[in-house]
C-alpha positions as CSV (number, residue, x, y, z in Angstrom):
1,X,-116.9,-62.0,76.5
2,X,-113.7,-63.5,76.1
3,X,-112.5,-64.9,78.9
4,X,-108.6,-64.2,78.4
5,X,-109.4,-60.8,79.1
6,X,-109.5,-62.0,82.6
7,X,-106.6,-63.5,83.3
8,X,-103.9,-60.8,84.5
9,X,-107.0,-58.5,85.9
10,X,-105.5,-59.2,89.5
11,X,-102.0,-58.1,88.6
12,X,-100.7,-61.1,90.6
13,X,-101.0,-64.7,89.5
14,X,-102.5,-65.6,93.1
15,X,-105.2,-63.1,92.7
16,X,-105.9,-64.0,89.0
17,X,-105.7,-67.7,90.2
18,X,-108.7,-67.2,92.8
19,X,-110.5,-65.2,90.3
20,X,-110.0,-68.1,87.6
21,X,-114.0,-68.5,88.0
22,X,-115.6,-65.1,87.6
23,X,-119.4,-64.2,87.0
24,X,-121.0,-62.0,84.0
25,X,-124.5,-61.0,83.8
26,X,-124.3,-64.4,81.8
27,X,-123.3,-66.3,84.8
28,X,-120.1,-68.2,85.7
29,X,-116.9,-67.7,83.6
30,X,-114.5,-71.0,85.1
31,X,-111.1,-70.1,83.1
32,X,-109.7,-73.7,84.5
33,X,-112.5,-76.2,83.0
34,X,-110.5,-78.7,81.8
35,X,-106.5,-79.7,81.9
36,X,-106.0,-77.9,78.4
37,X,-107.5,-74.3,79.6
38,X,-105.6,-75.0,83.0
39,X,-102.5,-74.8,80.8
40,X,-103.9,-71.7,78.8
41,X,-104.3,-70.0,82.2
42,X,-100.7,-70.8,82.9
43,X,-99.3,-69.6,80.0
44,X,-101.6,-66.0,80.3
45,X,-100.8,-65.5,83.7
46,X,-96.7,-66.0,82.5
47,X,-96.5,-69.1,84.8
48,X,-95.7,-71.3,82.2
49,X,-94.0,-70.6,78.7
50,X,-95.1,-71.8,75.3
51,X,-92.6,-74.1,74.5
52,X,-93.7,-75.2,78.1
53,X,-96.9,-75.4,77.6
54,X,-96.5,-77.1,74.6
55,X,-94.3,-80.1,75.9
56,X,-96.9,-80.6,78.9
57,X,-99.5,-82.4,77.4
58,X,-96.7,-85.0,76.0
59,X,-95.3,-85.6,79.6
60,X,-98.8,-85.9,81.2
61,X,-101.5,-87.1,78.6
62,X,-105.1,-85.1,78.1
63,X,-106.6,-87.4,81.5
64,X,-103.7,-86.2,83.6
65,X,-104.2,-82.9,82.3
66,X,-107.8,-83.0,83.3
67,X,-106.9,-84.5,87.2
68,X,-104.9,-81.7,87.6
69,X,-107.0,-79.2,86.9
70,X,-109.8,-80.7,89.1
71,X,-107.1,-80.6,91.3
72,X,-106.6,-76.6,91.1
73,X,-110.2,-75.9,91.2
74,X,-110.4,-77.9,94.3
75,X,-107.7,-76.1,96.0
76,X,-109.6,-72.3,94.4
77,X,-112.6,-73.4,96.3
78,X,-110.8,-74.1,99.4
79,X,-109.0,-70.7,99.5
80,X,-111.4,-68.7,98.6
81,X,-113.0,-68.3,101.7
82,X,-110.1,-68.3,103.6
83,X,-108.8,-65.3,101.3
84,X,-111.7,-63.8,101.7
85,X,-111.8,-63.6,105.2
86,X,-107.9,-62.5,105.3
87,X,-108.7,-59.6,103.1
88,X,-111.7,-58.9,104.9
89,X,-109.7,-58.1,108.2
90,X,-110.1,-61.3,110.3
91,X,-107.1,-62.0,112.4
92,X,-107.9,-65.4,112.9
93,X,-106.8,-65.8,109.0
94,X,-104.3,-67.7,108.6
95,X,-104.7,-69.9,110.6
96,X,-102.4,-72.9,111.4
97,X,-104.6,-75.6,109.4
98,X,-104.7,-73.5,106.6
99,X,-100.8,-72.5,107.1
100,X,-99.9,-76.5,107.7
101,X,-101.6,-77.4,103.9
102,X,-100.3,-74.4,102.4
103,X,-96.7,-75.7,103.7
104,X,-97.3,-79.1,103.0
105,X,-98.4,-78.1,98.8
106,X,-95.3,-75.6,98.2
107,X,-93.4,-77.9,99.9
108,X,-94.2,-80.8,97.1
109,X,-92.8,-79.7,93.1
C-alpha cells in the first residue's frame, strides 16, 4: 500500500495529522518516520508548498529535520487519546491542561 494514499483521508489536516500512523493487515503505517517524510506529509496535506518544502531542509539540516519530527509524533501520541475521548462524547475533554499546552504550542511559530 502506498502510504500517500493516506494523507487527506480525514479531509482536515488535524484529522490526517492524528491519523499520520495508521494500521493495515500488515501492521503500522507511521507516515511521519523521519524529518524528510514529516515534510512529505506537509506538503500532501497542503501545509507546506514545494518550493517550501524544498528550502526546509537548507534552513534546518537532515538532524533538525529528524528532532522535529520526533517532536510531532510526540505531540500525535499525546492527543490521540485526548481526541479520542472528545469525539467519543466525554465532557471532561478538553480539559484545562490539555487547553493550557495547546495554547502555549500555537502560541510559539
Amino acid at each position: 500500500m502506498n502510504p500517500d494514499v493516506l494523507i487527506g483521508l480525514g479531509d482536515h489536516p488535524v484529522l490526517d495529522f492524528v491519523n499520520s500512523l495508521a494500521f493495515s493487515a500488515d501492521g503500522p503505517i507511521e507516515l511521519i518516520a523521519d524529518g524528510w517524510s514529516y515534510l512529505r506529509w506537509l506538503q500532501l496535506t497542503g501545509l507546506v508548498g514545494t518550493a517550501e518544502r524544498e528550502a526546509l531542509p537548507a534552513r534546518f539540516g537532515s538532524e533538525e529535520l529528524d528532532r522535529i519530527a520526533v517532536a510531532a509524533v510526540e505531540l500525535r501520541e499525546w492527543l490521540r487519546p485526548r481526541i479520542g475521548a472528545w469525539a467519543g462524547g466525554s465532557s471532561t475533554v478538553p480539559d484545562e491542561p490539555t487547553l493550557s499546552r495547546l495554547n502555549g504550542l500555537l502560541a510559539t511559530d
